[in-house]
N, CA, C, O and CB atoms as a CASP TS submission, in Angstrom:
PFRMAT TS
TARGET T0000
AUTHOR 0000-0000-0000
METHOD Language model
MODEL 1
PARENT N/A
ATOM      1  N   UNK     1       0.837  -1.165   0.000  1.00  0.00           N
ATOM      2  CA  UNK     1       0.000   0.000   0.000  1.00  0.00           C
ATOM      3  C   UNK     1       0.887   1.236   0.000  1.00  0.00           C
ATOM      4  O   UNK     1       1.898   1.124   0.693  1.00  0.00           O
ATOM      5  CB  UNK     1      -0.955  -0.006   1.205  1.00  0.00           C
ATOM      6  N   UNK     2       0.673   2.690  -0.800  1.00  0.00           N
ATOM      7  CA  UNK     2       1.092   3.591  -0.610  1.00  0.00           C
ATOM      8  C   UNK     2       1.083   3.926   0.050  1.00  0.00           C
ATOM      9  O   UNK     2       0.322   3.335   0.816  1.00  0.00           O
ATOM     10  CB  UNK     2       1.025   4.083  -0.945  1.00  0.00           C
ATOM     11  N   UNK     3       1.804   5.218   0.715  1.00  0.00           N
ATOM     12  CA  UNK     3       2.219   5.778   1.624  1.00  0.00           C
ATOM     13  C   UNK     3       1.620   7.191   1.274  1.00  0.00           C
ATOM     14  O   UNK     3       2.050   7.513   0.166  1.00  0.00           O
ATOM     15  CB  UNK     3       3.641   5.566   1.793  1.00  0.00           C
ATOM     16  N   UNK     4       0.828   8.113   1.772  1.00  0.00           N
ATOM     17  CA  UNK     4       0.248   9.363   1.275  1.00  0.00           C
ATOM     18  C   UNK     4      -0.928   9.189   1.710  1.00  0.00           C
ATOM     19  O   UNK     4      -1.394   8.660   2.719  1.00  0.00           O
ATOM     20  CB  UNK     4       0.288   9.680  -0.158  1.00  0.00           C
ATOM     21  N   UNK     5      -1.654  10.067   0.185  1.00  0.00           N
ATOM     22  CA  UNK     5      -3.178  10.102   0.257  1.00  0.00           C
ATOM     23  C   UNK     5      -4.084   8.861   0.482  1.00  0.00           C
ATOM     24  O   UNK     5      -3.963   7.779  -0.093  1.00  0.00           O
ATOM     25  CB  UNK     5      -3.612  10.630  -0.944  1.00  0.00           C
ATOM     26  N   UNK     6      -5.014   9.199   1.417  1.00  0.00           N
ATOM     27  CA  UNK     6      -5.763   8.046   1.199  1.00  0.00           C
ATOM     28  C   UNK     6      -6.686   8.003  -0.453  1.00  0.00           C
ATOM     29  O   UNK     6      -6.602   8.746  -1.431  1.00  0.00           O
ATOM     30  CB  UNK     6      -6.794   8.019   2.570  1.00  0.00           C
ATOM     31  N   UNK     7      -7.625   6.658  -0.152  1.00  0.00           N
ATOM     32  CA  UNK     7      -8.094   6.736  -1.509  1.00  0.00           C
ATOM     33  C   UNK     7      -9.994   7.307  -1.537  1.00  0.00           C
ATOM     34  O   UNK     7     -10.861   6.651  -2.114  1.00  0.00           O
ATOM     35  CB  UNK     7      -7.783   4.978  -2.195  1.00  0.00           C
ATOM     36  N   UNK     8     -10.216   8.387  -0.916  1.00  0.00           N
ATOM     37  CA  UNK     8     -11.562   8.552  -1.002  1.00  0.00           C
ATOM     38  C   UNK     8     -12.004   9.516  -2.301  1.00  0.00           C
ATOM     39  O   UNK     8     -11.172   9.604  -3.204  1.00  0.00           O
ATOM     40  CB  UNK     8     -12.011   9.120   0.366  1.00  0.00           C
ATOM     41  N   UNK     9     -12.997  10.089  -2.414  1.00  0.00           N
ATOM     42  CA  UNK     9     -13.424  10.191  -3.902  1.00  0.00           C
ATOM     43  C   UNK     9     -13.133  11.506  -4.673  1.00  0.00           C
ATOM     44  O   UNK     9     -13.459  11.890  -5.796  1.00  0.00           O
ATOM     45  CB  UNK     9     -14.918   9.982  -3.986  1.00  0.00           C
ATOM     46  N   UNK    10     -12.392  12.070  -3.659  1.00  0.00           N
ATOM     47  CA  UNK    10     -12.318  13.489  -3.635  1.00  0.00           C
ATOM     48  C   UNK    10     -10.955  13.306  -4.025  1.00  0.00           C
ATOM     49  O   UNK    10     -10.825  14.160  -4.903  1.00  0.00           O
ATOM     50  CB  UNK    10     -12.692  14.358  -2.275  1.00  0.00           C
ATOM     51  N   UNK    11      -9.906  12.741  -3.916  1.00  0.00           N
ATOM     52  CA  UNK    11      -8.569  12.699  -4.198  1.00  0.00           C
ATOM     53  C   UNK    11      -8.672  11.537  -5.641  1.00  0.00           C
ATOM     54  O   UNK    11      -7.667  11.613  -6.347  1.00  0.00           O
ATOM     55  CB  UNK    11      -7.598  12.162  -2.670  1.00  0.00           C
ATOM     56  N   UNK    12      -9.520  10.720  -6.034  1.00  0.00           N
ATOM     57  CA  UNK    12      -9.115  10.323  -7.010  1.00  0.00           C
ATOM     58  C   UNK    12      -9.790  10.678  -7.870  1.00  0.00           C
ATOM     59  O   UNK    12     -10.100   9.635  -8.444  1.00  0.00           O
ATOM     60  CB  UNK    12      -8.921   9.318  -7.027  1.00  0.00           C
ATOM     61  N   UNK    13     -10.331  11.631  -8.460  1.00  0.00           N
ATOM     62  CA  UNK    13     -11.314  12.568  -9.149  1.00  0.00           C
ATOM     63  C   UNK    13     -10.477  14.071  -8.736  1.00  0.00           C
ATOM     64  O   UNK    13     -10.875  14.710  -7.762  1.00  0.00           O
ATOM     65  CB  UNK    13     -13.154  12.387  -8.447  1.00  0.00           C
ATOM     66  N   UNK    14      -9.426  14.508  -9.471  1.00  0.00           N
ATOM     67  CA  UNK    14      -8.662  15.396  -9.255  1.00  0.00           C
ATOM     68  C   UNK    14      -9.392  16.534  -9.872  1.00  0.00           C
ATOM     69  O   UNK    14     -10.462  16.278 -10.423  1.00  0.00           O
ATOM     70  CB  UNK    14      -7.371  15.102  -9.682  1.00  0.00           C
ATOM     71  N   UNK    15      -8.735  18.364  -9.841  1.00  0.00           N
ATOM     72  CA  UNK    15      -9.883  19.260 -10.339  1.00  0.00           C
ATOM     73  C   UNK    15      -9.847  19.479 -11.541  1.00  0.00           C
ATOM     74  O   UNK    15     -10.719  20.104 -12.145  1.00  0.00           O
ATOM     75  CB  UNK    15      -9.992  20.465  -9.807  1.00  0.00           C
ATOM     76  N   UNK    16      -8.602  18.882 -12.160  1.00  0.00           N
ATOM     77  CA  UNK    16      -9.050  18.944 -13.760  1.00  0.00           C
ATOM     78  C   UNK    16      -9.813  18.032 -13.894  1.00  0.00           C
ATOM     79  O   UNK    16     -10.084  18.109 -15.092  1.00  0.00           O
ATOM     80  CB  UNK    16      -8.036  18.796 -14.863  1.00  0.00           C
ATOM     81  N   UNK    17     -10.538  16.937 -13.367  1.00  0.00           N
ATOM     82  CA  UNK    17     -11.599  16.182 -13.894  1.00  0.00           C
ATOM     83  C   UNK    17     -12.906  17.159 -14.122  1.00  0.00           C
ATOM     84  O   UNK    17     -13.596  17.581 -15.050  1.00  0.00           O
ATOM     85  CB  UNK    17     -11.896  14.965 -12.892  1.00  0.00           C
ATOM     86  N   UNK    18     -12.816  17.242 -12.811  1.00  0.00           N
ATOM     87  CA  UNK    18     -13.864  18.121 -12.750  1.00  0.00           C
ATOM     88  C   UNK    18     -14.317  19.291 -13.261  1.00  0.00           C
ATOM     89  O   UNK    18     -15.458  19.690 -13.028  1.00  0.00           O
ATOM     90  CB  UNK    18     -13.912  18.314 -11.957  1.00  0.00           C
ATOM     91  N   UNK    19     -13.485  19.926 -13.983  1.00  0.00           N
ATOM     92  CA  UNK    19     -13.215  21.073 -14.907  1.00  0.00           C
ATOM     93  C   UNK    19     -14.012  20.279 -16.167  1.00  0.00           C
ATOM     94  O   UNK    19     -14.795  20.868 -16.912  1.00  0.00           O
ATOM     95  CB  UNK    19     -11.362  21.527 -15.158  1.00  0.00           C
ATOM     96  N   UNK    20     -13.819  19.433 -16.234  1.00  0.00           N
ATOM     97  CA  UNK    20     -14.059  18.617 -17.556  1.00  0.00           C
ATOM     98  C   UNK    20     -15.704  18.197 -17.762  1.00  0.00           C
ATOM     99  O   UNK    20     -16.416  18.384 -18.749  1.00  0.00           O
ATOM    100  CB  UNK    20     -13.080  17.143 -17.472  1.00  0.00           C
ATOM    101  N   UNK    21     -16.064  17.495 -16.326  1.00  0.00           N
ATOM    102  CA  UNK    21     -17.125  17.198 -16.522  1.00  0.00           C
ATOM    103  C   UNK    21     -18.601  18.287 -16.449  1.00  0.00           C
ATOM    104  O   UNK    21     -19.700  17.833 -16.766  1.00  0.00           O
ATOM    105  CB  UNK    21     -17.040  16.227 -15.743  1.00  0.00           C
ATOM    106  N   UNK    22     -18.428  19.764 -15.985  1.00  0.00           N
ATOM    107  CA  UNK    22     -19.121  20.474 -15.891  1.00  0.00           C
ATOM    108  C   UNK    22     -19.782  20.680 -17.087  1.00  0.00           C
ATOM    109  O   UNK    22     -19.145  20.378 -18.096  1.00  0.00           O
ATOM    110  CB  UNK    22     -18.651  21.283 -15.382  1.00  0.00           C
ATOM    111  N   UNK    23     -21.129  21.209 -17.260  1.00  0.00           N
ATOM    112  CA  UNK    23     -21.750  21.708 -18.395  1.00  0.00           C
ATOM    113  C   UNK    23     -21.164  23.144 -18.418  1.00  0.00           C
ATOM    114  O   UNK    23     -20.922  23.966 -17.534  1.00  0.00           O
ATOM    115  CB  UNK    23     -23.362  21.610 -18.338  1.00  0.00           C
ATOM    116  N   UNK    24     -20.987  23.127 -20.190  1.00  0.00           N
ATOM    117  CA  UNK    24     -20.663  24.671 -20.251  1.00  0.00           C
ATOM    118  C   UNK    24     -21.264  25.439 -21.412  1.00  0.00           C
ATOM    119  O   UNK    24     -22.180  24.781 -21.905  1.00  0.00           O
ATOM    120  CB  UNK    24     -19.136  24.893 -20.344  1.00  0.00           C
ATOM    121  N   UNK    25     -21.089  26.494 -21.966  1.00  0.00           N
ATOM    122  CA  UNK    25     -22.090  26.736 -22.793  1.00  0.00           C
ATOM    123  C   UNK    25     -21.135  26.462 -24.604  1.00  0.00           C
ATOM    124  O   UNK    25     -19.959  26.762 -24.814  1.00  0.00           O
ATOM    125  CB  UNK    25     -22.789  28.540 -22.308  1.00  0.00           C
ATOM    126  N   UNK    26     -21.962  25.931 -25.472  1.00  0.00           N
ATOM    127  CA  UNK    26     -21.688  25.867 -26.535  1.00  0.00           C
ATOM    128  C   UNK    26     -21.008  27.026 -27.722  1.00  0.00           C
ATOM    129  O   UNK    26     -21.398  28.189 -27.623  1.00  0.00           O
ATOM    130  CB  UNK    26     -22.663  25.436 -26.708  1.00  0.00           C
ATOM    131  N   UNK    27     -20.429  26.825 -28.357  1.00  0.00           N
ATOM    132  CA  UNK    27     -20.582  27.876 -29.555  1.00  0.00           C
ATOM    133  C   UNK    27     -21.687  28.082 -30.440  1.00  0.00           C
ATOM    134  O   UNK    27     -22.245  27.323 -31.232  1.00  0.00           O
ATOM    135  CB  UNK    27     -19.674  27.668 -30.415  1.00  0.00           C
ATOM    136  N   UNK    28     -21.946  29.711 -30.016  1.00  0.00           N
ATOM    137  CA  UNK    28     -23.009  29.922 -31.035  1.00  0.00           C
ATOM    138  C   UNK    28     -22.866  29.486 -32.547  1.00  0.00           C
ATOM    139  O   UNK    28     -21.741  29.556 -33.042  1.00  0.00           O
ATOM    140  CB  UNK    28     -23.244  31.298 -31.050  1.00  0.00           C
ATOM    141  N   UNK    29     -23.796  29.093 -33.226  1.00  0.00           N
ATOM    142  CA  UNK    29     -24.563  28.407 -34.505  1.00  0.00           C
ATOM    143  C   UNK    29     -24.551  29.743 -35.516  1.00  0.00           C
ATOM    144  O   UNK    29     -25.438  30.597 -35.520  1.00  0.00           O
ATOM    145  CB  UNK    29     -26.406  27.756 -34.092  1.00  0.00           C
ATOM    146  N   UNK    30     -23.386  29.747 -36.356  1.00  0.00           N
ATOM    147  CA  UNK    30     -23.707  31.218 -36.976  1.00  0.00           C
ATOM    148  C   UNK    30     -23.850  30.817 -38.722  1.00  0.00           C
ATOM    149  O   UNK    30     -23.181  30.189 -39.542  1.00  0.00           O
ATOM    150  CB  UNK    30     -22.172  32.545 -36.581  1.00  0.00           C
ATOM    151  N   UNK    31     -25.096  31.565 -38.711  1.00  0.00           N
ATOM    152  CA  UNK    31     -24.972  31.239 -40.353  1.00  0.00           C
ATOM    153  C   UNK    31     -23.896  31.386 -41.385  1.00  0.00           C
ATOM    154  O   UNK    31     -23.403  32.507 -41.261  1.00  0.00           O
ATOM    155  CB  UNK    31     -25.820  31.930 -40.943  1.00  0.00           C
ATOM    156  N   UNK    32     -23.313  30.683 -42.389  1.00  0.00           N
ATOM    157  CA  UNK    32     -22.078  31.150 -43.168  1.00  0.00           C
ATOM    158  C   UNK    32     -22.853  31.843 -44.063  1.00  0.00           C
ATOM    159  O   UNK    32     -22.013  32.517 -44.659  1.00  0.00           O
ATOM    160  CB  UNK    32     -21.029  30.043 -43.836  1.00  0.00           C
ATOM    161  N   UNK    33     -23.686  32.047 -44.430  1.00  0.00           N
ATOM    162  CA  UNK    33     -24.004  32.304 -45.620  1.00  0.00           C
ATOM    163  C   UNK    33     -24.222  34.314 -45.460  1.00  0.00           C
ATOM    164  O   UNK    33     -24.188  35.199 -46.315  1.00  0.00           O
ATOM    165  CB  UNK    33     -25.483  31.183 -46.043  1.00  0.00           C
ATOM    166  N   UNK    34     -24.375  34.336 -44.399  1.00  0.00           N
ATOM    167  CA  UNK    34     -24.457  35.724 -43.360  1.00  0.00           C
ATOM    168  C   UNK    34     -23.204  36.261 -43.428  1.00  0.00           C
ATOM    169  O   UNK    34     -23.135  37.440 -43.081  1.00  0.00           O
ATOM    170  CB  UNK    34     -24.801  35.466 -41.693  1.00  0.00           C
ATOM    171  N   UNK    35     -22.041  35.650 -43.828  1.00  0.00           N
ATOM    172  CA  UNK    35     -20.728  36.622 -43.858  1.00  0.00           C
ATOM    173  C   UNK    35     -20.351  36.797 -45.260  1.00  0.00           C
ATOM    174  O   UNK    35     -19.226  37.225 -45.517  1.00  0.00           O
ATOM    175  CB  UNK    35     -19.393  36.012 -43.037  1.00  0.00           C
ATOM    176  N   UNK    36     -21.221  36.497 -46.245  1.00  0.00           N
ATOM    177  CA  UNK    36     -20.753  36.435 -47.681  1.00  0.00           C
ATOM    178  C   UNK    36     -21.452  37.558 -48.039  1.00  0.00           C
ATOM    179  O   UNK    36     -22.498  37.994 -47.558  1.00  0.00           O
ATOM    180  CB  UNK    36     -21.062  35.109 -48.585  1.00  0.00           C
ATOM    181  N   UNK    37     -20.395  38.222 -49.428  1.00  0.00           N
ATOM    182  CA  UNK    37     -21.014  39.670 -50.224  1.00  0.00           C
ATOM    183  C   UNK    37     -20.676  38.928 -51.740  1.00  0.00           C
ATOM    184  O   UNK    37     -19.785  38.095 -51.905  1.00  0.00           O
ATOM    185  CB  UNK    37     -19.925  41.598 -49.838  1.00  0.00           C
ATOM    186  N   UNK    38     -21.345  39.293 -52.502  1.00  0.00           N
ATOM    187  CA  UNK    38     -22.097  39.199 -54.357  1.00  0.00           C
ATOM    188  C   UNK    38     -20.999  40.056 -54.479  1.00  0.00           C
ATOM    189  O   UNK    38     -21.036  41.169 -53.954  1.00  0.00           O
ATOM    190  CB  UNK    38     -24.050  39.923 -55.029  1.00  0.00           C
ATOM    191  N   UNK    39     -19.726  39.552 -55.303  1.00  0.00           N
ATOM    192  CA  UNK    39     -19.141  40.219 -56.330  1.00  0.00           C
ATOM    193  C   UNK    39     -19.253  40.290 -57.850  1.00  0.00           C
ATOM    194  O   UNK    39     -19.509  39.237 -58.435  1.00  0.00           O
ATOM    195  CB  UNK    39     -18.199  39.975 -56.160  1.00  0.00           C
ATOM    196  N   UNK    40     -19.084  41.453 -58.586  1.00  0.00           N
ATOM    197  CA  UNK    40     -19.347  41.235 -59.975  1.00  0.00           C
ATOM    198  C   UNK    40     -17.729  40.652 -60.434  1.00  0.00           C
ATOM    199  O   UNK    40     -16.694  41.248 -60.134  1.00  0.00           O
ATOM    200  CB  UNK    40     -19.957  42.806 -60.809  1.00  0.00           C
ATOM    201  N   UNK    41     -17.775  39.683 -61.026  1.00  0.00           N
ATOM    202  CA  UNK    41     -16.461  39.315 -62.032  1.00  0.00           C
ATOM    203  C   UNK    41     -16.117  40.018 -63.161  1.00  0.00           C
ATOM    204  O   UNK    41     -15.984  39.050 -63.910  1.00  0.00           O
ATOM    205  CB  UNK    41     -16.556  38.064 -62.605  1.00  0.00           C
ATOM    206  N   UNK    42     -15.887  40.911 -63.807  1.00  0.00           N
ATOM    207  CA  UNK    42     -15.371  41.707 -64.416  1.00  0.00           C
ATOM    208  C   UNK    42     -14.290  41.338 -65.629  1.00  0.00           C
ATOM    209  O   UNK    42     -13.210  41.068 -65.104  1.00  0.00           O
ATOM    210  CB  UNK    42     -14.970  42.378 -63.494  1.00  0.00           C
ATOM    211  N   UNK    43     -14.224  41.233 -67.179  1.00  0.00           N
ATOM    212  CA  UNK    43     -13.323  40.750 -67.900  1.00  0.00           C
ATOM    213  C   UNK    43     -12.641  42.426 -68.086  1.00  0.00           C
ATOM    214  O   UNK    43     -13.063  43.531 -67.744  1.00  0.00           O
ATOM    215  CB  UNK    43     -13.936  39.759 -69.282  1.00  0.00           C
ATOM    216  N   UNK    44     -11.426  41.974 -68.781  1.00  0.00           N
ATOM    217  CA  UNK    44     -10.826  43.452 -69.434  1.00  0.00           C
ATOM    218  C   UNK    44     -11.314  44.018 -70.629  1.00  0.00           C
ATOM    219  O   UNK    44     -12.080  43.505 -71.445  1.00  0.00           O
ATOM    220  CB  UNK    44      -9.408  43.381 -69.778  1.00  0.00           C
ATOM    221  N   UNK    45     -10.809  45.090 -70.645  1.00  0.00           N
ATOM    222  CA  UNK    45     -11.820  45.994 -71.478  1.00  0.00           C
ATOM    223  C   UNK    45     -11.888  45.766 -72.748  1.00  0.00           C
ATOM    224  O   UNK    45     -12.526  46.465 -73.535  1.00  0.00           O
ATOM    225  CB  UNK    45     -11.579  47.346 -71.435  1.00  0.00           C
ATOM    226  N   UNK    46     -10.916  44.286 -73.182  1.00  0.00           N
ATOM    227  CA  UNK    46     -10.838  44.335 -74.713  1.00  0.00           C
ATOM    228  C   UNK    46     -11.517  43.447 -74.989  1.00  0.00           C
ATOM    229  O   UNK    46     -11.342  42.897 -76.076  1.00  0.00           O
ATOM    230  CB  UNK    46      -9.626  44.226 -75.412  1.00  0.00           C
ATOM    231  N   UNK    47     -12.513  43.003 -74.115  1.00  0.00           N
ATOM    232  CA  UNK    47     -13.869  41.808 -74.586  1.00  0.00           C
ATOM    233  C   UNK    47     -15.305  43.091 -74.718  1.00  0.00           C
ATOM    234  O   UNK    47     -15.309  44.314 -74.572  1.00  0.00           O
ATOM    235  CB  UNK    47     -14.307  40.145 -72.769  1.00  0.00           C
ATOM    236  N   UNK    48     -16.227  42.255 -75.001  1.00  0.00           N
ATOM    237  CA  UNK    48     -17.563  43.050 -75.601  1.00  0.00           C
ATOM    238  C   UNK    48     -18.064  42.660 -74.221  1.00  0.00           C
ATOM    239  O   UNK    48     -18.584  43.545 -73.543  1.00  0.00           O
ATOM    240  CB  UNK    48     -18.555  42.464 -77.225  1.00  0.00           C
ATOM    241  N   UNK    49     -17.955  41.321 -73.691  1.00  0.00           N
ATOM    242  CA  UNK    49     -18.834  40.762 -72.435  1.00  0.00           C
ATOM    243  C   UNK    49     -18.204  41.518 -71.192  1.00  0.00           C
ATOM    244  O   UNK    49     -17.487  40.791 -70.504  1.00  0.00           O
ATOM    245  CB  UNK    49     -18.716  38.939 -72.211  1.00  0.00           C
ATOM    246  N   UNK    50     -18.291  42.459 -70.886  1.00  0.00           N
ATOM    247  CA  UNK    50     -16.983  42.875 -69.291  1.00  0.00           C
ATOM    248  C   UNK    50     -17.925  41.951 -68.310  1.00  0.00           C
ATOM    249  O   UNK    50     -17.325  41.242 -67.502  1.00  0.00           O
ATOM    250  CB  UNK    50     -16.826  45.235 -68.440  1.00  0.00           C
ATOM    251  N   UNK    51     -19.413  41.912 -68.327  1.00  0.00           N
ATOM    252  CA  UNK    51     -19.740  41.190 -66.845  1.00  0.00           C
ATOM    253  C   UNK    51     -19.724  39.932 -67.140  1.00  0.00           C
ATOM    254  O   UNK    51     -20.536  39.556 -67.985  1.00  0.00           O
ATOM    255  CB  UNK    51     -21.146  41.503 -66.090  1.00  0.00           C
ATOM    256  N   UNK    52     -18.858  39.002 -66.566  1.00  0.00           N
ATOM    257  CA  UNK    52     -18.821  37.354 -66.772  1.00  0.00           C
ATOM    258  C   UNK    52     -19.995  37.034 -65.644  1.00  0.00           C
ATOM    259  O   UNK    52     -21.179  36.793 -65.882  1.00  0.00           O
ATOM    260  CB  UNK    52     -17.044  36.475 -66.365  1.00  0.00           C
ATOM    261  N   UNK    53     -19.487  37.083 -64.636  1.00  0.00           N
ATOM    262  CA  UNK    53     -20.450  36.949 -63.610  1.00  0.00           C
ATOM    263  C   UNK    53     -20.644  36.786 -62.425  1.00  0.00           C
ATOM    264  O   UNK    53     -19.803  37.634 -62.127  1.00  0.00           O
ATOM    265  CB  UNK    53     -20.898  36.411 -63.744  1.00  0.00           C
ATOM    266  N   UNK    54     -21.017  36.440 -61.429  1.00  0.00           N
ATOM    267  CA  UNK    54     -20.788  36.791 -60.014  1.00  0.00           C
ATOM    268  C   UNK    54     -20.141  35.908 -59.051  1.00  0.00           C
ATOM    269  O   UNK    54     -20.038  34.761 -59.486  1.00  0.00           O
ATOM    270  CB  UNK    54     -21.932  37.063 -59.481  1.00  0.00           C
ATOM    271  N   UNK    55     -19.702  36.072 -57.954  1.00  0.00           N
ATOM    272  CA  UNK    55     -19.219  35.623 -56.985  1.00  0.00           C
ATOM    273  C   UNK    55     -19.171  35.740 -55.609  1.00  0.00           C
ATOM    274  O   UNK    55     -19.243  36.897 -55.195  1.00  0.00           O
ATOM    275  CB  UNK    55     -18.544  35.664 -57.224  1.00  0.00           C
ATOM    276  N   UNK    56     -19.045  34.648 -54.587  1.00  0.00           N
ATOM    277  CA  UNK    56     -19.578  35.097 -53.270  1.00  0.00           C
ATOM    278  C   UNK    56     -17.748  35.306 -52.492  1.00  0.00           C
ATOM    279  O   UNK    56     -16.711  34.715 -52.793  1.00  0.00           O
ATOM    280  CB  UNK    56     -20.913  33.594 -52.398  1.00  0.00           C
ATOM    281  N   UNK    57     -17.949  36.140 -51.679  1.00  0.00           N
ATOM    282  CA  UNK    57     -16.771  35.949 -50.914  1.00  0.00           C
ATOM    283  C   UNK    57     -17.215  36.426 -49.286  1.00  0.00           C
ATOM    284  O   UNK    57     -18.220  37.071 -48.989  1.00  0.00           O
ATOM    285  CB  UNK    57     -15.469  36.898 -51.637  1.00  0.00           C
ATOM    286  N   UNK    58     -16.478  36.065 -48.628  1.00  0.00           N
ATOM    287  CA  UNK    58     -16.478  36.366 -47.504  1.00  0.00           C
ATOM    288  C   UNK    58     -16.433  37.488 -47.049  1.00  0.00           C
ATOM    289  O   UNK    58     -15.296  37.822 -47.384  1.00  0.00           O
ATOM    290  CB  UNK    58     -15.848  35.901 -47.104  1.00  0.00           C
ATOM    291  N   UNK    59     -16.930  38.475 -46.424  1.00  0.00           N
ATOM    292  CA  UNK    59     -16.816  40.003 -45.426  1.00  0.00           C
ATOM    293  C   UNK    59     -15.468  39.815 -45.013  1.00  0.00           C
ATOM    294  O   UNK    59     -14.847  38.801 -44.694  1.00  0.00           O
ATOM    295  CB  UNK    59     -17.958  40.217 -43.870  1.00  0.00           C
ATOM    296  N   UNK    60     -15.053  41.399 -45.112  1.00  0.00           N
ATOM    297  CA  UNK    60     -14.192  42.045 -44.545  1.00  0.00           C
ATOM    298  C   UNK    60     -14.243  42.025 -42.981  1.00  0.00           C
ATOM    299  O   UNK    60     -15.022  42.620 -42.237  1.00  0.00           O
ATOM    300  CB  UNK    60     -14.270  43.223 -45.079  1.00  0.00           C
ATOM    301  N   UNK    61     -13.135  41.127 -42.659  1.00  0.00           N
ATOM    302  CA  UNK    61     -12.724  41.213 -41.068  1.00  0.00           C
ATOM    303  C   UNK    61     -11.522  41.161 -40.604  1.00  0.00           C
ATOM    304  O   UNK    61     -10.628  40.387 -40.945  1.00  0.00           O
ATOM    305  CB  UNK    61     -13.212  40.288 -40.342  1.00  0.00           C
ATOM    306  N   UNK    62     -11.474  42.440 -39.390  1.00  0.00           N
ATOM    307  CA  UNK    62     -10.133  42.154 -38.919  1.00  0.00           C
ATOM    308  C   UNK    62      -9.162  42.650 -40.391  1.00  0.00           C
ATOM    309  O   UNK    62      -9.405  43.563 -41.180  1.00  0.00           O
ATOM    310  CB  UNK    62     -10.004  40.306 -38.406  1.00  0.00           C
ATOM    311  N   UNK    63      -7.932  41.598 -40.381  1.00  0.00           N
ATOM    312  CA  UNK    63      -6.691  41.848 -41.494  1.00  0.00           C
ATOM    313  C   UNK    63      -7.398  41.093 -42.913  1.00  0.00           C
ATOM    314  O   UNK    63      -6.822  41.215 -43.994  1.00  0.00           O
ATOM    315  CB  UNK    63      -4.908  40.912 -40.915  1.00  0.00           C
ATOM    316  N   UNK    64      -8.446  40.458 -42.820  1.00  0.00           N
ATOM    317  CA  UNK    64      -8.749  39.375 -43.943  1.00  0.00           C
ATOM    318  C   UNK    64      -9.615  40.870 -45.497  1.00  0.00           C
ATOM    319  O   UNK    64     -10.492  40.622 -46.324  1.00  0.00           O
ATOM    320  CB  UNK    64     -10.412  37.659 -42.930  1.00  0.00           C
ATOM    321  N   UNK    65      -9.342  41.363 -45.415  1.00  0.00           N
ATOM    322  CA  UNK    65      -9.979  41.976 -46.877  1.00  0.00           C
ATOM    323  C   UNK    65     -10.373  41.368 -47.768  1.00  0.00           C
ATOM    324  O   UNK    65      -9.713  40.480 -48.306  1.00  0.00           O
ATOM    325  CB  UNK    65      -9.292  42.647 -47.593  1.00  0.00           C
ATOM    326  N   UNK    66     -11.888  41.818 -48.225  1.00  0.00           N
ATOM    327  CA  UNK    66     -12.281  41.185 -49.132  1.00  0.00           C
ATOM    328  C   UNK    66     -12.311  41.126 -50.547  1.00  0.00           C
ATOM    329  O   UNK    66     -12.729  40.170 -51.199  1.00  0.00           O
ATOM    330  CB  UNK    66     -12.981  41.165 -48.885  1.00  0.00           C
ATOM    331  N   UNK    67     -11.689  42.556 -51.158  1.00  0.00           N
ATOM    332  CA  UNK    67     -10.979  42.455 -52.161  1.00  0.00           C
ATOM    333  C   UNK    67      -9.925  41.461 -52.486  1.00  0.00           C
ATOM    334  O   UNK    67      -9.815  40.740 -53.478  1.00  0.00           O
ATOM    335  CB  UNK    67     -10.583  43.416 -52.205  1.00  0.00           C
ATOM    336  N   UNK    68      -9.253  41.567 -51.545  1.00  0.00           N
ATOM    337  CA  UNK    68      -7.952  40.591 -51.956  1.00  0.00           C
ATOM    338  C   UNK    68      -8.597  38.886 -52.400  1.00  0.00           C
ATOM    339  O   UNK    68      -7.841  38.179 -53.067  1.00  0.00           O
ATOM    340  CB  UNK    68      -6.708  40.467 -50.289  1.00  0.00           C
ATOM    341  N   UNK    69      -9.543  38.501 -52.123  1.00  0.00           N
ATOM    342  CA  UNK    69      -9.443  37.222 -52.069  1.00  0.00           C
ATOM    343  C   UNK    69     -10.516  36.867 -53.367  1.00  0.00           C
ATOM    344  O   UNK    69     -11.148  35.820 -53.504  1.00  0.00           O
ATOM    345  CB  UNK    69      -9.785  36.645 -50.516  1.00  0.00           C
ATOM    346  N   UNK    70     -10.527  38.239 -54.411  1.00  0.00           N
ATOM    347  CA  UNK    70     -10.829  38.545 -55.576  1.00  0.00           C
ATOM    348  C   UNK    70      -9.984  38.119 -56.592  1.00  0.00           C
ATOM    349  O   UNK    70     -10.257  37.747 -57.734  1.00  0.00           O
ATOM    350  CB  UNK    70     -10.986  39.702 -55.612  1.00  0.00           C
ATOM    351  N   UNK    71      -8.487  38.270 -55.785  1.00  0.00           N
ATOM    352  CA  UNK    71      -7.454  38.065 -57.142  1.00  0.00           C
ATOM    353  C   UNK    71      -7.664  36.427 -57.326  1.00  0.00           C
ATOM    354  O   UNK    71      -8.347  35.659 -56.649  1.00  0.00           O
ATOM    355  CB  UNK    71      -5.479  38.558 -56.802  1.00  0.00           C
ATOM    356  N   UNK    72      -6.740  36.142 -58.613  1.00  0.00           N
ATOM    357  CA  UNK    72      -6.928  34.855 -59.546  1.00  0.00           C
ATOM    358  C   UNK    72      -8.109  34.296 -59.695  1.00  0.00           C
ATOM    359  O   UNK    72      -8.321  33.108 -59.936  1.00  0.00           O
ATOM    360  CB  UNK    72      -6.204  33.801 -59.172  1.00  0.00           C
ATOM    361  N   UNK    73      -9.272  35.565 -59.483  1.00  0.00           N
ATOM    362  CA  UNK    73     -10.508  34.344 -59.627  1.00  0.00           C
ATOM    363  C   UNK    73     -10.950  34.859 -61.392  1.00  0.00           C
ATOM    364  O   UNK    73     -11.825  34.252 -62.009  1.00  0.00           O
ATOM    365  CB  UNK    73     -12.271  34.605 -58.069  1.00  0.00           C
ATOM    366  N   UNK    74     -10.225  35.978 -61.968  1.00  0.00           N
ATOM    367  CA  UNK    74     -10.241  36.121 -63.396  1.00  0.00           C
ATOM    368  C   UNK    74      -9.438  35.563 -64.395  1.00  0.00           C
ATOM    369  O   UNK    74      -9.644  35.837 -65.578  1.00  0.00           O
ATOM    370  CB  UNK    74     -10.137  37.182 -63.605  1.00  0.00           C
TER
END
């Protein structure tokens, strides 16, 4: 037998268990479709068609710009 703690329920159920087993609250449920903006696709000026046609991208947040994530999609 060890020498120390005894074995009652409180010492072998340490407080990170218990950290663990608590209810806590979830991450909110957020629509994706709620962070997207309609871009026009745009050809260069030496076609007759300039509007090809549209595209969704994500909102501007934080460092992420939403222009940028425009390039190579022509």
């Amino acid at each position: 037998m060890a020498i120390g703690r005894c074995c009652d329920e409180k010492t072998v159920w340490g407080k990170s268990q218990k950290k663990v087993n608590k209810k806590g609250k979830g991450k909110k449920v957020v629509d994706t479709m709620a962070r997207k903006e309609w871009y026009d696709v745009r050809a260069p000026n030496q076609f007759k068609e300039r509007n090809v046609c549209k595209t969704l991208v994500n909102r501007t947040a934080g460092l992420r710009i939403a222009s940028d994530s425009l390039k190579g999609r022509v």
